[in-house]
FIKEKE-693985 format. One record per residue (C-alpha): residue number from 1; residue in one letter; chain; x, y, z. Coordinates in pm, whole numbers, padded with zeros to 5 digits. Example, Ala and Ser with C-alpha at 12.3 -4.5 7.8 and 13.67 -1.06 7.14 Angstrom:
<rs>
r i:1&aa:A&ch:A&xx:01230&yy:-00450&zz:00780
r i:2&aa:S&ch:A&xx:01367&yy:-00106&zz:00714
</rs>
This chain:
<rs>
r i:1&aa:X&ch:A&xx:17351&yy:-25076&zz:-20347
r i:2&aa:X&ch:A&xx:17169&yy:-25382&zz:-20228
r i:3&aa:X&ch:A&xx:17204&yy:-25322&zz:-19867
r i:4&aa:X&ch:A&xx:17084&yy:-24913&zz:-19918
r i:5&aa:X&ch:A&xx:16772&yy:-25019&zz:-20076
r i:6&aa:X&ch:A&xx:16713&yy:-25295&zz:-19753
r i:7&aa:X&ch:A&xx:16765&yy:-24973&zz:-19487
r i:8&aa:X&ch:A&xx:16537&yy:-24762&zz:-19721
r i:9&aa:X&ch:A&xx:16212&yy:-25050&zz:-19755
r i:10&aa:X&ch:A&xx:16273&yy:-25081&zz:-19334
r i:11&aa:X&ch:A&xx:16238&yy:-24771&zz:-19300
r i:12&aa:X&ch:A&xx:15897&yy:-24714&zz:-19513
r i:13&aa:X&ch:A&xx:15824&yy:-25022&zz:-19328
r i:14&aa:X&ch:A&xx:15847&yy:-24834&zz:-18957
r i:15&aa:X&ch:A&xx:15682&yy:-24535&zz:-19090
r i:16&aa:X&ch:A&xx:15388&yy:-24779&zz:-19196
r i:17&aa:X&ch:A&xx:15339&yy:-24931&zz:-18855
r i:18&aa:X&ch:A&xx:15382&yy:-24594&zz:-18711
r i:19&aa:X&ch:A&xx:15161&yy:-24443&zz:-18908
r i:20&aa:X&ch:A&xx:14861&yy:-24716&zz:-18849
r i:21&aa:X&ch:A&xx:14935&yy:-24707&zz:-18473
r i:22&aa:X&ch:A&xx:14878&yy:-24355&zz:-18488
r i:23&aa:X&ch:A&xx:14526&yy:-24403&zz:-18665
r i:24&aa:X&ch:A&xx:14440&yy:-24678&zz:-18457
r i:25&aa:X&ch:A&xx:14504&yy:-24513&zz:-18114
r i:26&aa:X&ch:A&xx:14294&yy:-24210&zz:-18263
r i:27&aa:X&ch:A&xx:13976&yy:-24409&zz:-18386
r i:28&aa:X&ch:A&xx:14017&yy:-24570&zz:-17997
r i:29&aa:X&ch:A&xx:14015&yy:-24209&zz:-17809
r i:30&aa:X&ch:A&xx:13699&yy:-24128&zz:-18059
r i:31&aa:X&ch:A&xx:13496&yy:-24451&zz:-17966
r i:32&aa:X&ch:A&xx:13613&yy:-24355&zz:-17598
r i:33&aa:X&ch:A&xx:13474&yy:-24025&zz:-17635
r i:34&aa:X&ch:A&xx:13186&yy:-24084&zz:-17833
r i:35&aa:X&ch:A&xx:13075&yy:-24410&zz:-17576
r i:36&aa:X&ch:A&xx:12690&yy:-24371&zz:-17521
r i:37&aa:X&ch:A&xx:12577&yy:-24216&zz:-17177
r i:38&aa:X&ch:A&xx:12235&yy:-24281&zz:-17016
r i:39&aa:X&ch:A&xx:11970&yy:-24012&zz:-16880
r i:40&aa:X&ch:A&xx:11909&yy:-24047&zz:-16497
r i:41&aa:X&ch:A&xx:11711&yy:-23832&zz:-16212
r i:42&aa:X&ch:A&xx:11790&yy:-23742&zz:-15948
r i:43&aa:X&ch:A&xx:11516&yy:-23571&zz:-15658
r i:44&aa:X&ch:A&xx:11767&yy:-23511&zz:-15388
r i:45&aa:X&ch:A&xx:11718&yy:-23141&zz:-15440
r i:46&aa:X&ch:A&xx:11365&yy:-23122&zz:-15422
r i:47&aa:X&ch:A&xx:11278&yy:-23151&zz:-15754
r i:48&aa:X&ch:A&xx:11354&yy:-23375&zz:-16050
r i:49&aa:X&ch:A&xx:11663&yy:-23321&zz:-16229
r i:50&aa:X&ch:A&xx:11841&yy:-23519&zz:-16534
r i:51&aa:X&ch:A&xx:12192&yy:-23572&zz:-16576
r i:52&aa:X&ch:A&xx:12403&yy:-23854&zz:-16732
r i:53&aa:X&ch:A&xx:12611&yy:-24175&zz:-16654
r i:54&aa:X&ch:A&xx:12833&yy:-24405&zz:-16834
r i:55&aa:X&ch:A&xx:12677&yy:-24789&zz:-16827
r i:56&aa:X&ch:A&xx:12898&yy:-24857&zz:-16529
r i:57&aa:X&ch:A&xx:12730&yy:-24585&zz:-16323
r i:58&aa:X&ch:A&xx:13017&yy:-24338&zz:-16327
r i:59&aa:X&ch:A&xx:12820&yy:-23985&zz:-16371
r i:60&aa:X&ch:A&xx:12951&yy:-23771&zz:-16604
r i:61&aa:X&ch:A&xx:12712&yy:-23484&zz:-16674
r i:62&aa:X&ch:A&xx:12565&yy:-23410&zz:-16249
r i:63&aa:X&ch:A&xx:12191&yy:-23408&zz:-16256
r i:64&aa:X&ch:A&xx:12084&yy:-23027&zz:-16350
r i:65&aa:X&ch:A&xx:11861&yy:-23018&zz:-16644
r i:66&aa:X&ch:A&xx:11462&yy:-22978&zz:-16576
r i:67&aa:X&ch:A&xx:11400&yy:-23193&zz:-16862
r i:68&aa:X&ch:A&xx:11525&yy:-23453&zz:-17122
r i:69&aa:X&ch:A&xx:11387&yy:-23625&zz:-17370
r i:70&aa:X&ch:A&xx:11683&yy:-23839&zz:-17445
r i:71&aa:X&ch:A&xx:11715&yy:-24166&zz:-17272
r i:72&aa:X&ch:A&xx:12068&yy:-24217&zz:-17440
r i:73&aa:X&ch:A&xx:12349&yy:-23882&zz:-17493
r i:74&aa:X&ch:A&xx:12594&yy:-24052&zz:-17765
r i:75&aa:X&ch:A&xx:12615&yy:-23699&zz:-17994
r i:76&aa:X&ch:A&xx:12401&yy:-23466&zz:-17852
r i:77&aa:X&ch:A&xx:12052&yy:-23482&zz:-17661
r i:78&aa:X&ch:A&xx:11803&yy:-23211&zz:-17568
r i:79&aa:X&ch:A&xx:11783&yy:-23088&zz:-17242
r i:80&aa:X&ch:A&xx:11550&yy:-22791&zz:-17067
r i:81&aa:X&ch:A&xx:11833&yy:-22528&zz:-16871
r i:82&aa:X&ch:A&xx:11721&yy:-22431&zz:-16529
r i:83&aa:X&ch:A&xx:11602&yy:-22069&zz:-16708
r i:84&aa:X&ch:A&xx:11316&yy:-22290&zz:-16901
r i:85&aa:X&ch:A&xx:11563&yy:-22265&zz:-17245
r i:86&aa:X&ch:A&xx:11576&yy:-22561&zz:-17466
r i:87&aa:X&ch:A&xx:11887&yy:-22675&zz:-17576
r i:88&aa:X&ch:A&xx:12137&yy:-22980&zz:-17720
r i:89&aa:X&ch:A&xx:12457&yy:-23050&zz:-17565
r i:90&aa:X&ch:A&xx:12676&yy:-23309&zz:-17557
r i:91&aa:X&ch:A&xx:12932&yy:-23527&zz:-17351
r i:92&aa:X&ch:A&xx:13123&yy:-23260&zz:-17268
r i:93&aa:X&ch:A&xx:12788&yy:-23083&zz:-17148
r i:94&aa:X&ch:A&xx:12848&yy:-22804&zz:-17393
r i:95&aa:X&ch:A&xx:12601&yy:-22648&zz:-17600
r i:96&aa:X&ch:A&xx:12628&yy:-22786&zz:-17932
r i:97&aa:X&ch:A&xx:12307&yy:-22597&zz:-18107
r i:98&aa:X&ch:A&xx:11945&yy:-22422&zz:-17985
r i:99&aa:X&ch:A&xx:11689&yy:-22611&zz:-18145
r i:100&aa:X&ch:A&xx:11362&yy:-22459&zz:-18298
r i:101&aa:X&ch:A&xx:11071&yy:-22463&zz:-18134
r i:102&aa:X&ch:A&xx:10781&yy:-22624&zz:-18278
r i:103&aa:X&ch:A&xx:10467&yy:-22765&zz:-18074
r i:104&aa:X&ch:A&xx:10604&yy:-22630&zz:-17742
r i:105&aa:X&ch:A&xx:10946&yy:-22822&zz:-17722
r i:106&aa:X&ch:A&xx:11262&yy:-22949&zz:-18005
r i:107&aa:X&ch:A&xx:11162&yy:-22980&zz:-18346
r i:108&aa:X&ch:A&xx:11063&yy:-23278&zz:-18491
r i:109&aa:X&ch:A&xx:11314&yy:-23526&zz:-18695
r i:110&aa:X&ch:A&xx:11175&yy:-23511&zz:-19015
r i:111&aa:X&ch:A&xx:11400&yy:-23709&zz:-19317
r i:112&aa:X&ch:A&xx:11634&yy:-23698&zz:-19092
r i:113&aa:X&ch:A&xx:11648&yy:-23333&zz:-19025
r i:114&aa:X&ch:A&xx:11528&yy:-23089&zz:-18751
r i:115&aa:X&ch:A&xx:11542&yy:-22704&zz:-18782
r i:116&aa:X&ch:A&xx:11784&yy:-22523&zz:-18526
r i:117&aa:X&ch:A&xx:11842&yy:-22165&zz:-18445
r i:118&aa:X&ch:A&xx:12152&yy:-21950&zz:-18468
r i:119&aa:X&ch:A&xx:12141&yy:-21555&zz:-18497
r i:120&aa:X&ch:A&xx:11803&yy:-21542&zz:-18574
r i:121&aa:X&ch:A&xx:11798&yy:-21759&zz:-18881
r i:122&aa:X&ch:A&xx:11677&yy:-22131&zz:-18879
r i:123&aa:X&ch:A&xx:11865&yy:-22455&zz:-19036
r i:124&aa:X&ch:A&xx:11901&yy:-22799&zz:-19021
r i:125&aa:X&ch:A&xx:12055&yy:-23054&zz:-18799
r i:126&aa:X&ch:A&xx:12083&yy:-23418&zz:-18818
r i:127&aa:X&ch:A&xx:11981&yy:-23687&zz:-18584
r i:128&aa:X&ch:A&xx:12381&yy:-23657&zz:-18497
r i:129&aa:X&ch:A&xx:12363&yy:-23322&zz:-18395
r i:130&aa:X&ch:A&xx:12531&yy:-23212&zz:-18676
r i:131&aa:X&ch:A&xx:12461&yy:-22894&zz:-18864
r i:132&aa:X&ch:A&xx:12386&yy:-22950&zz:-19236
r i:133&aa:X&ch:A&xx:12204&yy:-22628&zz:-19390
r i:134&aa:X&ch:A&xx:12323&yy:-22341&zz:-19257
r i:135&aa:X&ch:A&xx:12131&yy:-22135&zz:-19023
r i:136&aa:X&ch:A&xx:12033&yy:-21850&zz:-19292
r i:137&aa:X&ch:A&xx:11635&yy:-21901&zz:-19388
r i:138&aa:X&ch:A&xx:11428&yy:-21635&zz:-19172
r i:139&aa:X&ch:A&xx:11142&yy:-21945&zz:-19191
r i:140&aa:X&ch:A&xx:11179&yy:-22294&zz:-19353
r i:141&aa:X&ch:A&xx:10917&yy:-22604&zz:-19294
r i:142&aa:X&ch:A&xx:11058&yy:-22904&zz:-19219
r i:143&aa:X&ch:A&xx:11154&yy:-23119&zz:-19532
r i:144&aa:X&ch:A&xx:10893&yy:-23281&zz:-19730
r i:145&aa:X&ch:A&xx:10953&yy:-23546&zz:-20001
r i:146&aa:X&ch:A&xx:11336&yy:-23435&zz:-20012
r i:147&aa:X&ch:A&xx:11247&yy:-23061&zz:-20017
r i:148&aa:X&ch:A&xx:11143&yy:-22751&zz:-19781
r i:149&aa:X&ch:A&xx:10958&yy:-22474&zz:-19804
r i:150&aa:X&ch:A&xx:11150&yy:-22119&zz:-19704
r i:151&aa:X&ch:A&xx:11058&yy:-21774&zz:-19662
r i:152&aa:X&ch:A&xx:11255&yy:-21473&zz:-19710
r i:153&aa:X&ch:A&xx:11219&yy:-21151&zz:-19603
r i:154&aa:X&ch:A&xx:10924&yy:-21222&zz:-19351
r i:155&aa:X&ch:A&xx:10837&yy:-21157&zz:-18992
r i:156&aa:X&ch:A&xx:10734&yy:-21364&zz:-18716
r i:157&aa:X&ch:A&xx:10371&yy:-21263&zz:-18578
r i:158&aa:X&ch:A&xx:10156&yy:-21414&zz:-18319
r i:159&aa:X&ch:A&xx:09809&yy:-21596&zz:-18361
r i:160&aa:X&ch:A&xx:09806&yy:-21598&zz:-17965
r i:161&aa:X&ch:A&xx:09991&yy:-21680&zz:-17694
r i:162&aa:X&ch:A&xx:10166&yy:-21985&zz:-17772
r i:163&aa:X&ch:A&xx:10117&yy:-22001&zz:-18138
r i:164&aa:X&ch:A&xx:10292&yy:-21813&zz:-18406
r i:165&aa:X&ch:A&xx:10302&yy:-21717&zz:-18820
r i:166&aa:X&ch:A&xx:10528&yy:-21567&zz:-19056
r i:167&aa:X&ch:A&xx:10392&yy:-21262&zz:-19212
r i:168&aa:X&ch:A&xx:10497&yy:-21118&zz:-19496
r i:169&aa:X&ch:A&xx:10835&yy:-21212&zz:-19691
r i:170&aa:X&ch:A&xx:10826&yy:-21463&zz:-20056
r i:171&aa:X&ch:A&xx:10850&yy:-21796&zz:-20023
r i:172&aa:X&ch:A&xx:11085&yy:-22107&zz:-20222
r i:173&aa:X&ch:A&xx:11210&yy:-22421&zz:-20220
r i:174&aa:X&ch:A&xx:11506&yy:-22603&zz:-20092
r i:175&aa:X&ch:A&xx:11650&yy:-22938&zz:-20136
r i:176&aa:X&ch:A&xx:11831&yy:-23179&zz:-19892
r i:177&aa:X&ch:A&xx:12145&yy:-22985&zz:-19983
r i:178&aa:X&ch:A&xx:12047&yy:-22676&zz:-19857
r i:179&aa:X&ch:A&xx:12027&yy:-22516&zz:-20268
r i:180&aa:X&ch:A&xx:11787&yy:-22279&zz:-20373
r i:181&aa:X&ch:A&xx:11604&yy:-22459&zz:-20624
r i:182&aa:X&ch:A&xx:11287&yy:-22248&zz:-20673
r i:183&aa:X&ch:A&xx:11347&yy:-21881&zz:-20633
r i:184&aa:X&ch:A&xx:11143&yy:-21684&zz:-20341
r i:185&aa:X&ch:A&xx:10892&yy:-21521&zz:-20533
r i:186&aa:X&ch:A&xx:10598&yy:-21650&zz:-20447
r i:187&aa:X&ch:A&xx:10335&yy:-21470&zz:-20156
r i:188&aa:X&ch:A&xx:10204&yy:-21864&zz:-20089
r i:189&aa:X&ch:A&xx:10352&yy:-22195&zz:-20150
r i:190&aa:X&ch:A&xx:10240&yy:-22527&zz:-20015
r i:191&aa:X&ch:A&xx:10233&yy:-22860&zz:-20084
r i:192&aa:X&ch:A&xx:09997&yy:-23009&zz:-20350
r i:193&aa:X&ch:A&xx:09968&yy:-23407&zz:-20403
r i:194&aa:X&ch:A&xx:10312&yy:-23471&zz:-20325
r i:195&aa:X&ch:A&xx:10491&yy:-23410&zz:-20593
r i:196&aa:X&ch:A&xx:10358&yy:-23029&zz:-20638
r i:197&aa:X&ch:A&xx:10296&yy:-22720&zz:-20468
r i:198&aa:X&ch:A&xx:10061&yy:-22471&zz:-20512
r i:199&aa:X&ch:A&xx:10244&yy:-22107&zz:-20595
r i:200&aa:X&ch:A&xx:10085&yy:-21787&zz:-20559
r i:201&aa:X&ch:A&xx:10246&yy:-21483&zz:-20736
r i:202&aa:X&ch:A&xx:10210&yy:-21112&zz:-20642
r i:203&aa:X&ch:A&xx:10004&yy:-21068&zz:-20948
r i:204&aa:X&ch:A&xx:09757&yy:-21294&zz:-20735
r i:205&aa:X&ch:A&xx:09821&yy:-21592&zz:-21036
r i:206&aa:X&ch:A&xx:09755&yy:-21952&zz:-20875
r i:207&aa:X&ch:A&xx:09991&yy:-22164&zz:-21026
r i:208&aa:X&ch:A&xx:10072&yy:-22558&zz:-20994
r i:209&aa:X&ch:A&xx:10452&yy:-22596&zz:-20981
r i:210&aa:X&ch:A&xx:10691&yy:-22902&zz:-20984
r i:211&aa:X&ch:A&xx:11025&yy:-22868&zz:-20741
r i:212&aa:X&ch:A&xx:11215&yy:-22729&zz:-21033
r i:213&aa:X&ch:A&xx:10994&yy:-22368&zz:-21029
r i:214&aa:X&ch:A&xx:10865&yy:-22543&zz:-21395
r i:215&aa:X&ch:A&xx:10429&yy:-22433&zz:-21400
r i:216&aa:X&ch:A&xx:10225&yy:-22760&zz:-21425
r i:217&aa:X&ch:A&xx:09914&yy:-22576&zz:-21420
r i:218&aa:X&ch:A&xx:09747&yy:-22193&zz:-21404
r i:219&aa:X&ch:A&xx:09446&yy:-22238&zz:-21152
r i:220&aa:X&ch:A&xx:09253&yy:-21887&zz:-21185
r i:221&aa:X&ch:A&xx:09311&yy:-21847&zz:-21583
</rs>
């Protein structure tokens, strides 16, 4: 009885080390693969072009890109495609996401989040490339004090040429989450002192409001 128990503690034992070899060799192919590479140019061509290298020199993304403003590609980094597009890819020079456009290039990193494309809706990203929120807002500011502003329902119009406005739709509130935590109903919202925003409703009622949707204060009474 003695001597079945020994066999059956062994062989927990081997399963053990086998099973913490196997994690360790996978946390070593993820370092591998996630090893930082570093932007370089490369005017042979003609014209400037931006690719990436290991530390060692040893190129792994050729130079092809009209534009980068990553000096480091660990996750993802933003590149301009030779048809002008603006994208993020990664080490495997995929296409990981198509960022939003904001001030004529990537959005902004805001608390940690910038707004990306996908089907014609806009979410969030973090500074890993990952996507967070769901691409599923037809407009949404960039967060603010843990929340952001979103529209539904409107339409993208043009002031001019290079700058832009959503008409029409309600607007709400989101948190970090990506939750609905004030309704769209509003025709305005924007921030106010922080901690507020100032709501207009259809009936043309300007209204202080807390993140919660809760009034603070009626402004045309």
């Amino acid at each position: 009885m003695l001597q079945s128990h020994r066999f059956i503690i062994l062989g927990n034992f081997k399963k053990l080390i086998i099973s913490c070899l196997a994690a360790l060799i996978a946390l070593s192919c993820n370092a591998q693969k996630t090893k930082t590479l570093i932007a370089f140019s490369d005017s042979s061509s003609g014209q400037v072009l931006w690719g990436f290298k290991t530390k060692d020199g040893i190129v792994k993304i050729k130079p092809k890109y009209n534009w980068t403003d990553s000096k480091f590609l660990k996750y993802g980094a933003f590149v301009m495609s030779k048809e002008a597009s603006f994208i993020a890819i990664n080490q495997d020079d995929s296409v990981i996401l198509i960022p939003y456009i904001f001030d004529n290039g990537p959005d902004y990193l805001s608390e940690g989040l910038f707004r990306f494309i996908e089907n014609g809706k806009i979410g969030f990203a973090n500074k890993q490339f990952k996507k967070i929120i769901p691409a599923k807002f037809d407009f949404v500011y960039p967060f603010e004090n843990g929340y952001a502003i979103f529209n539904a329902g409107g339409k993208k119009a043009k002031f001019d040429e290079e700058h832009s406005y959503t008409s029409g739709g309600l607007w709400g509130l989101i948190d970090k989450k990506g939750k609905i935590v004030v309704e769209a109903k509003y025709l305005n919202l924007s921030s106010y002192k922080k901690k507020y925003y100032e709501a207009t409703l259809p009936d043309n009622t300007k209204t202080i409001i807390n993140h919660k949707g809760d009034v603070v204060k009626i402004l045309n009474n």
